[in-house]
N, CA, C, O and CB atoms as a CASP TS submission, in Angstrom:
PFRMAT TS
TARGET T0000
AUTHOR 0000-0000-0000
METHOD Language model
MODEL 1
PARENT N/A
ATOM      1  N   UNK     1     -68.345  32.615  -8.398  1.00  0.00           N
ATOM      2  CA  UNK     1     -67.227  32.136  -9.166  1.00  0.00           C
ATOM      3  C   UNK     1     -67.578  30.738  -9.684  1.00  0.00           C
ATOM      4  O   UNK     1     -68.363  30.052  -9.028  1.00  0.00           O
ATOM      5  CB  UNK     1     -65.921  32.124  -8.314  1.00  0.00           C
ATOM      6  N   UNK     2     -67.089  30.312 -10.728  1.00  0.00           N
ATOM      7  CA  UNK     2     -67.306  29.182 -11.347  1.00  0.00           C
ATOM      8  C   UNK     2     -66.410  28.422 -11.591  1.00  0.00           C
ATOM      9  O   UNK     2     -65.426  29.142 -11.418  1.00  0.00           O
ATOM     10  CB  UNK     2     -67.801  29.305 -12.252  1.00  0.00           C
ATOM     11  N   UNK     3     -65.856  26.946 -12.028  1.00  0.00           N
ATOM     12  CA  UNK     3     -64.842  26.052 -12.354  1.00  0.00           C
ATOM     13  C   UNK     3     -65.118  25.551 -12.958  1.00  0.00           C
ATOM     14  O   UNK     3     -66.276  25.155 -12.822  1.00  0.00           O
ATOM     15  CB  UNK     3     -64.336  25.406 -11.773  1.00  0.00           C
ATOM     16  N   UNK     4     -64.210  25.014 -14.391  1.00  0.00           N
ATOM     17  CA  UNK     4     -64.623  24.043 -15.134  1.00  0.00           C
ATOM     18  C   UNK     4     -63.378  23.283 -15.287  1.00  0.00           C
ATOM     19  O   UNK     4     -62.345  23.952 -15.279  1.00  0.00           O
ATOM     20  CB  UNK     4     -65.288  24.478 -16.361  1.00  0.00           C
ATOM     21  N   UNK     5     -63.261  21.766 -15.453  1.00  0.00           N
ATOM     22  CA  UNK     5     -61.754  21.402 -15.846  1.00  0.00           C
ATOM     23  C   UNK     5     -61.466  21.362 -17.083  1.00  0.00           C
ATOM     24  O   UNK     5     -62.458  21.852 -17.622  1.00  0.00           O
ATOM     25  CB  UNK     5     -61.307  20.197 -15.427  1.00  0.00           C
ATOM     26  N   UNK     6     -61.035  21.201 -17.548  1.00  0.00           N
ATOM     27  CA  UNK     6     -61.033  20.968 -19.218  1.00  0.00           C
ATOM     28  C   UNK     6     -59.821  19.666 -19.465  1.00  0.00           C
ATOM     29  O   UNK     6     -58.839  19.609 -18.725  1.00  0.00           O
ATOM     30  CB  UNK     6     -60.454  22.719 -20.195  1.00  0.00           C
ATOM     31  N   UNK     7     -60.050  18.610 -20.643  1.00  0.00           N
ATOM     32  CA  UNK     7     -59.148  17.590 -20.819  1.00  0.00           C
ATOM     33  C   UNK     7     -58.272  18.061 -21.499  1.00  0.00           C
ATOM     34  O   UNK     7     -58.547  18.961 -22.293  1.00  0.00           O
ATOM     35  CB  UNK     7     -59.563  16.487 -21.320  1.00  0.00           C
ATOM     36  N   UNK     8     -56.888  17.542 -21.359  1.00  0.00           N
ATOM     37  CA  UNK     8     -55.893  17.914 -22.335  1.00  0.00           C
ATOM     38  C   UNK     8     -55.782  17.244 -23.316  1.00  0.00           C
ATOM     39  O   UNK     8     -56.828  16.601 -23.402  1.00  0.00           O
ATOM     40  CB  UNK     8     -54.794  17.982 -21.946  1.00  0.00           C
ATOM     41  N   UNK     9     -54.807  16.878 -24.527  1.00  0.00           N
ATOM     42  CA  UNK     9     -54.750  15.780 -25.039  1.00  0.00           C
ATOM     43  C   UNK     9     -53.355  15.679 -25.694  1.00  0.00           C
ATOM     44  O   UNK     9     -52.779  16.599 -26.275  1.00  0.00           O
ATOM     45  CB  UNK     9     -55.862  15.606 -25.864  1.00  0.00           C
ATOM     46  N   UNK    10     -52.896  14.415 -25.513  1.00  0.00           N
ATOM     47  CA  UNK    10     -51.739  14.285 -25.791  1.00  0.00           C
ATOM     48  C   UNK    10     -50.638  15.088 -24.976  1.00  0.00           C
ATOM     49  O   UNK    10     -50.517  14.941 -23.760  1.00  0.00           O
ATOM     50  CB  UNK    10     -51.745  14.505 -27.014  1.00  0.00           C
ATOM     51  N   UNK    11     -49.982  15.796 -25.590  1.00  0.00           N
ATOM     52  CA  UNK    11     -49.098  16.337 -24.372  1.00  0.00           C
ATOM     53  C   UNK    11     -49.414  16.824 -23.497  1.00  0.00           C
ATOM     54  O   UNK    11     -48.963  16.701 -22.359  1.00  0.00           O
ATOM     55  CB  UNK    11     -48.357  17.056 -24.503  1.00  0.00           C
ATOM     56  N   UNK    12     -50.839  17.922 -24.134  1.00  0.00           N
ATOM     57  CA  UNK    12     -51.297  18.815 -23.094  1.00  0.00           C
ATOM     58  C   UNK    12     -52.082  18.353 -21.818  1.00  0.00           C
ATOM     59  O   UNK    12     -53.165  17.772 -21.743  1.00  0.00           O
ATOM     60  CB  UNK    12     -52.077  19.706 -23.725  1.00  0.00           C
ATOM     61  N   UNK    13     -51.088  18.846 -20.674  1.00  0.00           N
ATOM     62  CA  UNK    13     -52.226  18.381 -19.472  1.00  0.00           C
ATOM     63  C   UNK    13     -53.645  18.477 -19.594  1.00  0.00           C
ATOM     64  O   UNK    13     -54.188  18.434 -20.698  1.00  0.00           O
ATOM     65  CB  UNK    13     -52.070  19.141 -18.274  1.00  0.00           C
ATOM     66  N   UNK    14     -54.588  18.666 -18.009  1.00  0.00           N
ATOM     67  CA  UNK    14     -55.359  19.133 -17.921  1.00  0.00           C
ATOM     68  C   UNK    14     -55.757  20.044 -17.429  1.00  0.00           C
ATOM     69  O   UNK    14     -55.015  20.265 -16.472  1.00  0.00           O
ATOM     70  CB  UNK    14     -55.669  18.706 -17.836  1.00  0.00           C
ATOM     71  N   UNK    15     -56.774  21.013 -17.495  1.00  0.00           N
ATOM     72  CA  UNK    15     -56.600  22.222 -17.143  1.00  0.00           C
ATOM     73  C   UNK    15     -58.076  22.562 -16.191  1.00  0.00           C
ATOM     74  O   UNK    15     -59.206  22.099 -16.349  1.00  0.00           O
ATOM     75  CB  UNK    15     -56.303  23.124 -18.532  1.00  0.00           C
ATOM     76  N   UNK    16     -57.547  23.588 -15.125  1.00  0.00           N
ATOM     77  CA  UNK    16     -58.665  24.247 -14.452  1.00  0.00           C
ATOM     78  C   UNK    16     -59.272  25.429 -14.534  1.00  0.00           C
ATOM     79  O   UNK    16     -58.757  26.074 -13.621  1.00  0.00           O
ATOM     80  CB  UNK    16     -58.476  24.274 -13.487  1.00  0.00           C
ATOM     81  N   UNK    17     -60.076  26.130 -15.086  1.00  0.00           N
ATOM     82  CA  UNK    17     -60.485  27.523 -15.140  1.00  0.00           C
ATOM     83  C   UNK    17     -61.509  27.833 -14.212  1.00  0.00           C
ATOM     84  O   UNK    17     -62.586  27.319 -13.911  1.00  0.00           O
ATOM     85  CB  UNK    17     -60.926  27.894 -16.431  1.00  0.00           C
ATOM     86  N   UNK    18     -60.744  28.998 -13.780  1.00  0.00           N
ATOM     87  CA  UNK    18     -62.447  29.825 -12.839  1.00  0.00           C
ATOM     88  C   UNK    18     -62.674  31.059 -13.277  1.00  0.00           C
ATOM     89  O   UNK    18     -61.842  31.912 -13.589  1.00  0.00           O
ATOM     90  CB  UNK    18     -62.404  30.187 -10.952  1.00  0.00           C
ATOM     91  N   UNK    19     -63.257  31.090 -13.282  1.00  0.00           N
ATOM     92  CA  UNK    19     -64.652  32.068 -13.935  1.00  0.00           C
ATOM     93  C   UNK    19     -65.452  33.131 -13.079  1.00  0.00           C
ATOM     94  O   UNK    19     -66.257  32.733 -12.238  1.00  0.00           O
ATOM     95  CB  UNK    19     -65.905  31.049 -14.361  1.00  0.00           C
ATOM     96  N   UNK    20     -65.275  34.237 -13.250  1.00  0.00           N
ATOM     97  CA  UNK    20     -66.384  35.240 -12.514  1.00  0.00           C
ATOM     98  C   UNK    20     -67.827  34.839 -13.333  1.00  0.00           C
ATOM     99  O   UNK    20     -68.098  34.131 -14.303  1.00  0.00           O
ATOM    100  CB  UNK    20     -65.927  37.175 -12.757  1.00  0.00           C
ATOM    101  N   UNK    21     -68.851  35.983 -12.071  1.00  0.00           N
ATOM    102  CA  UNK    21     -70.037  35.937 -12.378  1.00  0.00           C
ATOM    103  C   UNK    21     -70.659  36.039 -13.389  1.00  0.00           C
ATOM    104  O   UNK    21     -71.742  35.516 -13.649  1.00  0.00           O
ATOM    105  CB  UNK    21     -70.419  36.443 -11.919  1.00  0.00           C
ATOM    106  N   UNK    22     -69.567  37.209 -14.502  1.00  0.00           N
ATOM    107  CA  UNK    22     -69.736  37.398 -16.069  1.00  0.00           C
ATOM    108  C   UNK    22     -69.252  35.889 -17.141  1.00  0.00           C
ATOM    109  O   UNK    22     -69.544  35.603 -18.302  1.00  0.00           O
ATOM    110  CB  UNK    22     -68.599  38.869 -16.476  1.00  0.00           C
ATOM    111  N   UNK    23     -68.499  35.263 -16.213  1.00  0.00           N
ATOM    112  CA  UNK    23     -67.736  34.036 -17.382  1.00  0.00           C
ATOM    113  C   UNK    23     -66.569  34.399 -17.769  1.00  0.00           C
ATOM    114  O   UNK    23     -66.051  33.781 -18.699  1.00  0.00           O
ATOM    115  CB  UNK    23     -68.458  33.766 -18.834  1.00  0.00           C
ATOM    116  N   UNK    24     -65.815  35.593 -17.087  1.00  0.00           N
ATOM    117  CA  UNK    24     -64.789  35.636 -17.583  1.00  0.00           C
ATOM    118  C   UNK    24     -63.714  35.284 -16.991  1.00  0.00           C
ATOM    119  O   UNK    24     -63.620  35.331 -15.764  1.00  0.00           O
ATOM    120  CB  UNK    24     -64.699  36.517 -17.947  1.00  0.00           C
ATOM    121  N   UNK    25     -62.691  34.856 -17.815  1.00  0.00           N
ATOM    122  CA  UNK    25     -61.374  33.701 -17.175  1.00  0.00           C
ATOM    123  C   UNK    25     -60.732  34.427 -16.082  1.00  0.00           C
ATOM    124  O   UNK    25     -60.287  35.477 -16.545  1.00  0.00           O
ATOM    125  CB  UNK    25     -59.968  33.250 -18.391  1.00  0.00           C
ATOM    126  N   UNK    26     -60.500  34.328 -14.891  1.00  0.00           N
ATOM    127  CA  UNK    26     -60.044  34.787 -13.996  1.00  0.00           C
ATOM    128  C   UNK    26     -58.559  33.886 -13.639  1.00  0.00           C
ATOM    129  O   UNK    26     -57.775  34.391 -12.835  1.00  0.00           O
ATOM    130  CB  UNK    26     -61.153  34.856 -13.042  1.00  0.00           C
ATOM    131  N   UNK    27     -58.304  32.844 -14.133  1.00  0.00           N
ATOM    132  CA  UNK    27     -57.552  32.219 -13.647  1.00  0.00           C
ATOM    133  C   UNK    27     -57.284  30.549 -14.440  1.00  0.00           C
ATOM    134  O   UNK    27     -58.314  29.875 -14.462  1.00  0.00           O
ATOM    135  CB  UNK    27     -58.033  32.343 -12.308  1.00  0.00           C
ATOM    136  N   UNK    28     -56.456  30.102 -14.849  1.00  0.00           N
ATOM    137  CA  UNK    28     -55.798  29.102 -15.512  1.00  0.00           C
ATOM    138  C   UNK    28     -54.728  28.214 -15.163  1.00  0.00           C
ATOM    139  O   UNK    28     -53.636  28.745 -15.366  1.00  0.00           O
ATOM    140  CB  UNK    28     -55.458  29.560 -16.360  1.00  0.00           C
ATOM    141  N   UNK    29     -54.662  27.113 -14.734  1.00  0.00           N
ATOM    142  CA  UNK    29     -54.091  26.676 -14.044  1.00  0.00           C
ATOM    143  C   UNK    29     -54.175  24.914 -14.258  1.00  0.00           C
ATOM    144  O   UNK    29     -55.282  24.376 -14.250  1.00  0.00           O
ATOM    145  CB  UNK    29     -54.485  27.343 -12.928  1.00  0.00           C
ATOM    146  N   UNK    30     -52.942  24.115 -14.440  1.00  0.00           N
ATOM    147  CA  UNK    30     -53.088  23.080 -14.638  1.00  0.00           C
ATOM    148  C   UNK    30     -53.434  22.018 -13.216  1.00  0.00           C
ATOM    149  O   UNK    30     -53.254  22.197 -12.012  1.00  0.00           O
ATOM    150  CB  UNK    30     -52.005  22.905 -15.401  1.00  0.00           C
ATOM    151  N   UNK    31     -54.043  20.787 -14.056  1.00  0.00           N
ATOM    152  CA  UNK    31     -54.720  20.089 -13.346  1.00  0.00           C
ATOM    153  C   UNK    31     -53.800  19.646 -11.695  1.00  0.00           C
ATOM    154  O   UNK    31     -54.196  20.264 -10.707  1.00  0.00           O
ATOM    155  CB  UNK    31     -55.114  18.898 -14.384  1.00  0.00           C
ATOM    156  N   UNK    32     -53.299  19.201 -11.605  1.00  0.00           N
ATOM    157  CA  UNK    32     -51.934  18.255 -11.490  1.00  0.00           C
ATOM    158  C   UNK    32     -50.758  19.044 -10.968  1.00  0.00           C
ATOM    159  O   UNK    32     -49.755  18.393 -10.675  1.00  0.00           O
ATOM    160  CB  UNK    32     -51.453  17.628 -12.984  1.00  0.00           C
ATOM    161  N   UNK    33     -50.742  20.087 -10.842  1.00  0.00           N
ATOM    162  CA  UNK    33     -49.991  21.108 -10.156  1.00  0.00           C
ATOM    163  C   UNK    33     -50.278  21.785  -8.634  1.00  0.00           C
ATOM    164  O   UNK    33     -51.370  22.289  -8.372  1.00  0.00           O
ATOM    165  CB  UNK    33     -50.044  22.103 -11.055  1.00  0.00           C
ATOM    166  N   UNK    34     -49.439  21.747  -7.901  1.00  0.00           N
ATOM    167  CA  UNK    34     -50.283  21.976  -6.531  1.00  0.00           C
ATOM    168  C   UNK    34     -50.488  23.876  -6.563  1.00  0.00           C
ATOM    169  O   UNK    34     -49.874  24.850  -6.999  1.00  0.00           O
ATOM    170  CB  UNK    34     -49.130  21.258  -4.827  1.00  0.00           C
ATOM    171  N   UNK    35     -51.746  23.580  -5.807  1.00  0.00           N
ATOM    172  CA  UNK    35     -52.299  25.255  -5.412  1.00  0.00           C
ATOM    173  C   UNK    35     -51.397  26.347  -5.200  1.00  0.00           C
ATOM    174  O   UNK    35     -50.626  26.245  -4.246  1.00  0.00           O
ATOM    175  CB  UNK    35     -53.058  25.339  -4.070  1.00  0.00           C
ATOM    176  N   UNK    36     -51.351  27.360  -5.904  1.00  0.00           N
ATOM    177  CA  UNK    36     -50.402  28.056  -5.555  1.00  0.00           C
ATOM    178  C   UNK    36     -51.368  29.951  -5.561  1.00  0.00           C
ATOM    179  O   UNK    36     -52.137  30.302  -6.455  1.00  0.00           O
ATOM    180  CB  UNK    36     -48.955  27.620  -6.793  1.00  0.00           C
ATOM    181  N   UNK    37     -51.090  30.585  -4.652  1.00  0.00           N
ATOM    182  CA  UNK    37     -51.309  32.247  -5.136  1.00  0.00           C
ATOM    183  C   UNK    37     -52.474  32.126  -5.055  1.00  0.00           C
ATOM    184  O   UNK    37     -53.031  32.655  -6.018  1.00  0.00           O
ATOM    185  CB  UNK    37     -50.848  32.918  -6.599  1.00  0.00           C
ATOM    186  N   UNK    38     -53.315  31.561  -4.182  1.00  0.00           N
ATOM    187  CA  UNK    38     -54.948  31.506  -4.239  1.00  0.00           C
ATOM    188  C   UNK    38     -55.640  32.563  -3.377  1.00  0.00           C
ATOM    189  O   UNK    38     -56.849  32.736  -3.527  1.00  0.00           O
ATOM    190  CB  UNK    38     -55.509  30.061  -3.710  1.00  0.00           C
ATOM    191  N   UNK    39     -54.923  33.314  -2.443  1.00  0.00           N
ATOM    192  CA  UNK    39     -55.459  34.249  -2.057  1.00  0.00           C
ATOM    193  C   UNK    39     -55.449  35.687  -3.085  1.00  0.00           C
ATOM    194  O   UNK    39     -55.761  36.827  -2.740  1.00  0.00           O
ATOM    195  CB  UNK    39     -54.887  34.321  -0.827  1.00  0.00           C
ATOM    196  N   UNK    40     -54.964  35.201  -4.504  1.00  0.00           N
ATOM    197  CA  UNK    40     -56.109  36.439  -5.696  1.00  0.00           C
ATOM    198  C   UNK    40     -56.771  36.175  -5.402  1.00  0.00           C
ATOM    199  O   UNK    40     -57.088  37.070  -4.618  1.00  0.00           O
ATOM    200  CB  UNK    40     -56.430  36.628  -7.186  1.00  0.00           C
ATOM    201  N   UNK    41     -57.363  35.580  -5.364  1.00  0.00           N
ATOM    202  CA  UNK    41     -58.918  34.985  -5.858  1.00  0.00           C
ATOM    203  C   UNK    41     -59.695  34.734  -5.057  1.00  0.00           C
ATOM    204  O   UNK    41     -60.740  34.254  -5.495  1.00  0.00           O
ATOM    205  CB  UNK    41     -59.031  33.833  -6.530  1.00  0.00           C
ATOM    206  N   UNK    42     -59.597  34.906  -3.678  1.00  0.00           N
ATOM    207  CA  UNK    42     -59.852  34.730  -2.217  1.00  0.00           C
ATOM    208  C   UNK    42     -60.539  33.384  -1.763  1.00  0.00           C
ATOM    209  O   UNK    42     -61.736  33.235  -1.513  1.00  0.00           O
ATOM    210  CB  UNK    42     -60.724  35.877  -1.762  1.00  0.00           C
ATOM    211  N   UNK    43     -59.484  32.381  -1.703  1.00  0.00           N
ATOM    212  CA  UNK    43     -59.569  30.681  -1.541  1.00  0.00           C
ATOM    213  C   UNK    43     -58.411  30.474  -1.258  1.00  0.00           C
ATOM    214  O   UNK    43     -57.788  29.454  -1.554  1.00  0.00           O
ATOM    215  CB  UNK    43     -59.984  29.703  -2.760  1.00  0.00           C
ATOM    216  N   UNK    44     -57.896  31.635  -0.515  1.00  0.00           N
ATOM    217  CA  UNK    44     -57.021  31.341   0.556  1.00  0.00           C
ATOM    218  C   UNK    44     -57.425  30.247   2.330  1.00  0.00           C
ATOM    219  O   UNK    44     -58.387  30.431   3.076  1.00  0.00           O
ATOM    220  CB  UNK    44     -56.685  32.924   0.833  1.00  0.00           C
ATOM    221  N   UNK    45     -56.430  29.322   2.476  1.00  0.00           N
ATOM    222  CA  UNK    45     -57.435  28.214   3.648  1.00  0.00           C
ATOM    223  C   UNK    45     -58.518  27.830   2.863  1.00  0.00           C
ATOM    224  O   UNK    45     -59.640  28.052   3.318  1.00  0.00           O
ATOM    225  CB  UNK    45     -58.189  28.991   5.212  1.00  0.00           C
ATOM    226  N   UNK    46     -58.368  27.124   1.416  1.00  0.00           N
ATOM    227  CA  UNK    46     -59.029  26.036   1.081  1.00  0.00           C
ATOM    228  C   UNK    46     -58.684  25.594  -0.101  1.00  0.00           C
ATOM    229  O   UNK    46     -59.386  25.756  -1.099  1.00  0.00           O
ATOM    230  CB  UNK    46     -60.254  26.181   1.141  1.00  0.00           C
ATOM    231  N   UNK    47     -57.118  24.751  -0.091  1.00  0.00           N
ATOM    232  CA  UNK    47     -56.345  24.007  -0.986  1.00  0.00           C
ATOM    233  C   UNK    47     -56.901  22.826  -0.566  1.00  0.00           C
ATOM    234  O   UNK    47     -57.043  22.175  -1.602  1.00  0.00           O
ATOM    235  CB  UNK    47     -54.808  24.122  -0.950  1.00  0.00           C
ATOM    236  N   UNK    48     -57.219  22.303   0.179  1.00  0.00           N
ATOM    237  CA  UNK    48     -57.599  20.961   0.324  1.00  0.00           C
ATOM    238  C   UNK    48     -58.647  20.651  -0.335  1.00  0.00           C
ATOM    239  O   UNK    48     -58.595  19.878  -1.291  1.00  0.00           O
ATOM    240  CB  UNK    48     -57.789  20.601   1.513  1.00  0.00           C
ATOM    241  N   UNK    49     -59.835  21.254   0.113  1.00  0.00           N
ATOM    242  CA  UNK    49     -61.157  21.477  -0.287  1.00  0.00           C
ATOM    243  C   UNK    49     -61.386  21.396  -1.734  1.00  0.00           C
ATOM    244  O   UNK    49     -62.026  20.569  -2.383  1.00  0.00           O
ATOM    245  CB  UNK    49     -61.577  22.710   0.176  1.00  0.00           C
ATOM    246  N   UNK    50     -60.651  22.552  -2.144  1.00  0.00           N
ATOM    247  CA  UNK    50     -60.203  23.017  -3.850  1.00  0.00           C
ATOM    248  C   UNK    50     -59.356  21.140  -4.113  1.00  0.00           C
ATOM    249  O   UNK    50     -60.130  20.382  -4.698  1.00  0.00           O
ATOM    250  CB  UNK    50     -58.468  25.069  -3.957  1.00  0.00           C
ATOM    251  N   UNK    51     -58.811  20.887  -3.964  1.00  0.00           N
ATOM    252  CA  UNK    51     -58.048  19.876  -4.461  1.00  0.00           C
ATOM    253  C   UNK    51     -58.794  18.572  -4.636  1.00  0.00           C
ATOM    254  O   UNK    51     -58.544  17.820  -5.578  1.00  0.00           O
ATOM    255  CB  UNK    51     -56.937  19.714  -3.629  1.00  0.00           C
ATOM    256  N   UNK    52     -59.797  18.284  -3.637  1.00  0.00           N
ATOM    257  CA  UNK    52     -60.724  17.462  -3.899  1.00  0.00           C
ATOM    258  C   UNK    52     -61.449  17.205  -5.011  1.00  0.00           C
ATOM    259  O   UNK    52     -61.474  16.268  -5.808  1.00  0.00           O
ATOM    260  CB  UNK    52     -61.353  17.624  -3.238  1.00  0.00           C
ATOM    261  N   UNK    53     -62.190  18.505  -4.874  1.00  0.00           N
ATOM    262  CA  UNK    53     -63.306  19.282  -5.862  1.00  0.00           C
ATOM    263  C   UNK    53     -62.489  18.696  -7.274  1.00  0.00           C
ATOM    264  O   UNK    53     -62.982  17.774  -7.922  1.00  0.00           O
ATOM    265  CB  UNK    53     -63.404  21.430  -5.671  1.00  0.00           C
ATOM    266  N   UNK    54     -61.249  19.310  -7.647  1.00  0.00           N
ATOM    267  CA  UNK    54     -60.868  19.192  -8.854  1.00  0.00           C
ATOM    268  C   UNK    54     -60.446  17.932  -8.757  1.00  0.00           C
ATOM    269  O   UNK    54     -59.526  17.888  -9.574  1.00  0.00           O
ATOM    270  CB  UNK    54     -59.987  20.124  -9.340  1.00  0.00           C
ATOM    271  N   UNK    55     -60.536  16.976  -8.312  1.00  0.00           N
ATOM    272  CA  UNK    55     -60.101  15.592  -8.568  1.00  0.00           C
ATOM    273  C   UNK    55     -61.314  14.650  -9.118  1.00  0.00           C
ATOM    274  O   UNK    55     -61.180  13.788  -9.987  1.00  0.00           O
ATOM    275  CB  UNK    55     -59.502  14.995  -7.199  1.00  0.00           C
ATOM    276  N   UNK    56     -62.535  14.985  -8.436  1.00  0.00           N
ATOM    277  CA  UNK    56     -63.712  14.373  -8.568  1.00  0.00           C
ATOM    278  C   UNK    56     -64.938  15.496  -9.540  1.00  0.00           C
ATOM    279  O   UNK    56     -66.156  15.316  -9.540  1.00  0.00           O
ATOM    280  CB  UNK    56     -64.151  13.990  -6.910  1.00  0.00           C
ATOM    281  N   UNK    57     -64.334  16.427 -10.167  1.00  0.00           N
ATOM    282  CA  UNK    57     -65.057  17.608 -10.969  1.00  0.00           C
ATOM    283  C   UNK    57     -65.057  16.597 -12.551  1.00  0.00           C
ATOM    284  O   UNK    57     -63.999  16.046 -12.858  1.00  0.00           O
ATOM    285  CB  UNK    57     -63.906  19.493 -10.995  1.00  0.00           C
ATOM    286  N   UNK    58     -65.937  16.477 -13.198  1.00  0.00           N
ATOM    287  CA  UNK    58     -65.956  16.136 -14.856  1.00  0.00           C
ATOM    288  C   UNK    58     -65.445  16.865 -14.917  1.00  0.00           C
ATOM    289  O   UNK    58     -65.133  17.828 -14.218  1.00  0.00           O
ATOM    290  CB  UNK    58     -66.960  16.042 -15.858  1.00  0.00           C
ATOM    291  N   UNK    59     -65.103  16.176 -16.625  1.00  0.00           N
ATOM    292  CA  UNK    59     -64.439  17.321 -17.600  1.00  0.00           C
ATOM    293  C   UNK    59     -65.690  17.543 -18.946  1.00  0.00           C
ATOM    294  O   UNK    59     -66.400  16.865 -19.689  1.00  0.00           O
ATOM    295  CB  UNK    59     -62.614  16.620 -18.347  1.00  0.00           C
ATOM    296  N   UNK    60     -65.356  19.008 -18.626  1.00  0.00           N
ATOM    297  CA  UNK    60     -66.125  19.880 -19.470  1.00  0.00           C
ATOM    298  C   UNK    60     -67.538  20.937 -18.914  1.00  0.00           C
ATOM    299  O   UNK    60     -68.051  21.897 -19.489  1.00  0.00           O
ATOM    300  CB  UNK    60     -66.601  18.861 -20.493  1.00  0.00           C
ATOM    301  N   UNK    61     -67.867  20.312 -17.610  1.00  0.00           N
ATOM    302  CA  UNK    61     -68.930  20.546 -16.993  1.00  0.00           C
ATOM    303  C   UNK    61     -68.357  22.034 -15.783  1.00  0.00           C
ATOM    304  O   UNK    61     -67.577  22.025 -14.831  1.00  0.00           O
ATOM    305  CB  UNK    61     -69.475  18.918 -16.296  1.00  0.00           C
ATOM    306  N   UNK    62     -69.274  23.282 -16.481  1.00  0.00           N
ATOM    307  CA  UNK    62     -69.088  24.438 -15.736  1.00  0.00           C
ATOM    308  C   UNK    62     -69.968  24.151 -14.627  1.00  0.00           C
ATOM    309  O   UNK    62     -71.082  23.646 -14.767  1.00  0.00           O
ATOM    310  CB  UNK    62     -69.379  25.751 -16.475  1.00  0.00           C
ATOM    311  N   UNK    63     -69.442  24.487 -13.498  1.00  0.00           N
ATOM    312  CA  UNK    63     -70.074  24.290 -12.220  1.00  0.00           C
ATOM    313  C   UNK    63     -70.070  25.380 -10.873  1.00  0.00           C
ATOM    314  O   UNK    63     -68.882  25.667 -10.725  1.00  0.00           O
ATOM    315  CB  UNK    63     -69.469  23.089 -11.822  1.00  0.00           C
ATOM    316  N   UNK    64     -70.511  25.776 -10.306  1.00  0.00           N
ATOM    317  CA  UNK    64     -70.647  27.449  -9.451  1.00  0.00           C
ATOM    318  C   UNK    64     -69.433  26.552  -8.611  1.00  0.00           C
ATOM    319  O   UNK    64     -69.530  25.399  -8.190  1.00  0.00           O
ATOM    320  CB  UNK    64     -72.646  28.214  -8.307  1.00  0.00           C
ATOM    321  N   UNK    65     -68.396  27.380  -8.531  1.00  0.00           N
ATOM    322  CA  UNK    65     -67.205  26.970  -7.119  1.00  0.00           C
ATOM    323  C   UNK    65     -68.160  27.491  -5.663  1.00  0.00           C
ATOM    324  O   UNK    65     -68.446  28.626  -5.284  1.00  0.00           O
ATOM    325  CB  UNK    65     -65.236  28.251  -7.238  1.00  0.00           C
ATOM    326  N   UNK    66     -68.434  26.358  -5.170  1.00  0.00           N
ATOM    327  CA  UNK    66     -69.368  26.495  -3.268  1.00  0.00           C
ATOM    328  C   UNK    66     -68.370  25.724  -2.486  1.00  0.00           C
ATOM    329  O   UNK    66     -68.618  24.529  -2.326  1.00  0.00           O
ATOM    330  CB  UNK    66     -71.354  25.460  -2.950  1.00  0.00           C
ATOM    331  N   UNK    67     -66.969  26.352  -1.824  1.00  0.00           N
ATOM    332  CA  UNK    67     -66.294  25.940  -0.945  1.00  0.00           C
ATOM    333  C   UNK    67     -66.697  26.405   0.794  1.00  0.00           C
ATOM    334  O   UNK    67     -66.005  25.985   1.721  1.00  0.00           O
ATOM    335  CB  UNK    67     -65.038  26.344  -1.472  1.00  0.00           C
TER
END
């Protein structure tokens, strides 16, 4: 699985996408919003972890999610 953040601008927040092995969007979700429904995606027991990651992740930079 993969993550990238993306910047918003102006009104628009910022945003988190993860990505399967193909690149395809599995999931969308703003920056700044707490974790919610993460056991789709099986990152269930690791909102913290995840919350870090996306605090200190660039923007724009696709990166393999290794929690």
């Amino acid at each position: 699985m993969y993550i990238i953040k993306v910047k918003g601008k102006a009104k628009i927040p910022d945003y988190i996408q993860l990505r399967d092995e193909n690149f395809v969007l599995i999931a969308y979700f703003r920056a700044d919003r707490p974790l919610k429904n993460l056991e789709k995606y099986g990152l269930e027991g690791k909102e913290e972890s995840l919350r870090s990651l996306i605090d200190t992740l660039p923007f724009g930079k696709l990166q393999l999610l290794e929690l």
